[in-house]
N, C-alpha and C positions, 0 to 999 in steps of 0.2 A: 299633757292635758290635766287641767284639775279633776281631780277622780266626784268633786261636788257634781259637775258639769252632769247635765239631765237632756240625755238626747232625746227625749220625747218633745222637751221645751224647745229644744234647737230645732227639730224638726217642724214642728211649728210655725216658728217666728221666721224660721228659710223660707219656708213653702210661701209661707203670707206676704214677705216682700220678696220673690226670686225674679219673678218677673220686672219686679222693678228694676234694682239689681241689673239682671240683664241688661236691659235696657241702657243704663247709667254705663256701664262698662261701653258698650256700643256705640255710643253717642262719643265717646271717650277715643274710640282708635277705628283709623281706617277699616281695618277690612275686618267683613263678621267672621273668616276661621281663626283669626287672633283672639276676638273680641271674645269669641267660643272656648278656646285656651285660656286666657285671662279667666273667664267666668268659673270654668270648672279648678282652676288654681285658688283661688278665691273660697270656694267652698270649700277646700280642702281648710285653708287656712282658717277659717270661719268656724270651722270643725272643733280641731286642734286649741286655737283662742279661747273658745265659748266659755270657758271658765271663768275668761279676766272680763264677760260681758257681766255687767251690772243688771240684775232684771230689774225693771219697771221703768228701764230706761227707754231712750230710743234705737231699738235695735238695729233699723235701716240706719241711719248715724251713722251707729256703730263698725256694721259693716262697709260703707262709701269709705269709710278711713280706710282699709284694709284693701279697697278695690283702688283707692286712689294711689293709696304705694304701692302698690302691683303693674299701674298703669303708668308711673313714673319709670320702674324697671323697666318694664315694656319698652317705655321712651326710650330709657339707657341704651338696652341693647339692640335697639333698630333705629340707632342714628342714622344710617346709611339712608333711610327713608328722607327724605326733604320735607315729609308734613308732620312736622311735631308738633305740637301743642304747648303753647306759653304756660307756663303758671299760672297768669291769671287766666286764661280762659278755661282750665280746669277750674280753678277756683271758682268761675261764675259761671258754670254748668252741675256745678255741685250745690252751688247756693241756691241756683233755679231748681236743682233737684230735688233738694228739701224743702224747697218752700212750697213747690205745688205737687209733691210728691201724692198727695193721699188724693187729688185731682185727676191725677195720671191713672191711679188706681182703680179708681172706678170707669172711666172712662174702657179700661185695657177690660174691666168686670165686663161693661155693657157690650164690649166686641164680642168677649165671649160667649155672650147669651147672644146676642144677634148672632154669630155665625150656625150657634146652634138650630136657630130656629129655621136656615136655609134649608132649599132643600138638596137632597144626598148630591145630586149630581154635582151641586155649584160647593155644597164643601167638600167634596174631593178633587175636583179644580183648583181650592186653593190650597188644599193639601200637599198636591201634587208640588204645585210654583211657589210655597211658601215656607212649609215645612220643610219637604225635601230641597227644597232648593234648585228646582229643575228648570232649565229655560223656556221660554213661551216656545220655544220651535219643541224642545223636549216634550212640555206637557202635549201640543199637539200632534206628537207622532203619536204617543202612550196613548192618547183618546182616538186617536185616527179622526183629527178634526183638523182643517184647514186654519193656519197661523191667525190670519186675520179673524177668524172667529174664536179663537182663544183669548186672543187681545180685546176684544169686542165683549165677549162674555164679564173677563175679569173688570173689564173697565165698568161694567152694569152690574156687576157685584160687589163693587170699591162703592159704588154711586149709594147702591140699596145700601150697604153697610154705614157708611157714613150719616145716610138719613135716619137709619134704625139707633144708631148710636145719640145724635143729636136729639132726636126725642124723649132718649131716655134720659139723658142727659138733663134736659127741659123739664121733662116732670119731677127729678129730682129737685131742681130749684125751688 
């Protein structure tokens, strides 16, 4: 690692696109505990690198190079999988990626602030089936609530989300 390297700077400029990031890797390989491995390999490297980043550059850029060789390897060693991904169609998910990348961003902002503004019951609902990762029959054994009323819930929480988002969205424009 360059010893220039300023982890406060790197910390930063990670936190500010991670989620993007995230994202970009996932769209990238079937399943999200790969996509999890990838990401956290990524950081590492991302780490390590940050010397050879040029500041005032494009730091997401910067990193999609790093997540895209990673995501090649990936490919390499789970041939055995039948759904790999072309060249070009990494290429033009990465192209999409950067071009509406700071679009996604706000957009992922306005979720943030709308889930926040729910209330406790329904973001712990999604906590539960999103975060965690837990199945709709999991979250409603955990709440001692009937399947179809989890399903029903989250779908009325997708709904208000997506409207809360849209608007903010709108007023932005």
């Amino acid at each position: 690692m360059n010893l220039q390297a300023d982890p406060a700077q790197f910390m930063e400029l990670y936190s500010n696109h991670e989620v993007r990031l995230r994202g970009y890797v996932q769209s990238l390989v079937p399943r999200w505990s790969d996509a999890e491995d990838i990401t956290q390999q990524c950081t590492l490297i991302l780490w390590k690198r940050f010397g050879q980043f040029q500041p005032g550059t494009n730091f997401f850029a910067w990193a999609c190079q790093i997540v895209r060789f990673e995501v090649r390897k990936y490919w390499t060693t789970a041939a055995r999988n039948k759904m790999i991904f072309s060249e070009d169609f990494v290429a033009a998910v990465t192209a999409r990626t950067l071009e509406h990348g700071d679009e996604l961003q706000a957009r992922i902002d306005f979720l943030q602030e709308c889930v926040a503004k729910l209330p406790q019951k329904q973001r712990e609902l999604l906590r539960l089936r999103y975060e965690e990762q837990q199945s709709v029959g999991s979250v409603a054994e955990s709440l001692d609530r009937p399947i179809e009323g989890v399903y029903k819930a989250l779908s009325r929480i997708r709904l208000a989300l997506h409207k809360c988002i849209s608007r903010r969205a709108a007023g932005q424009a």
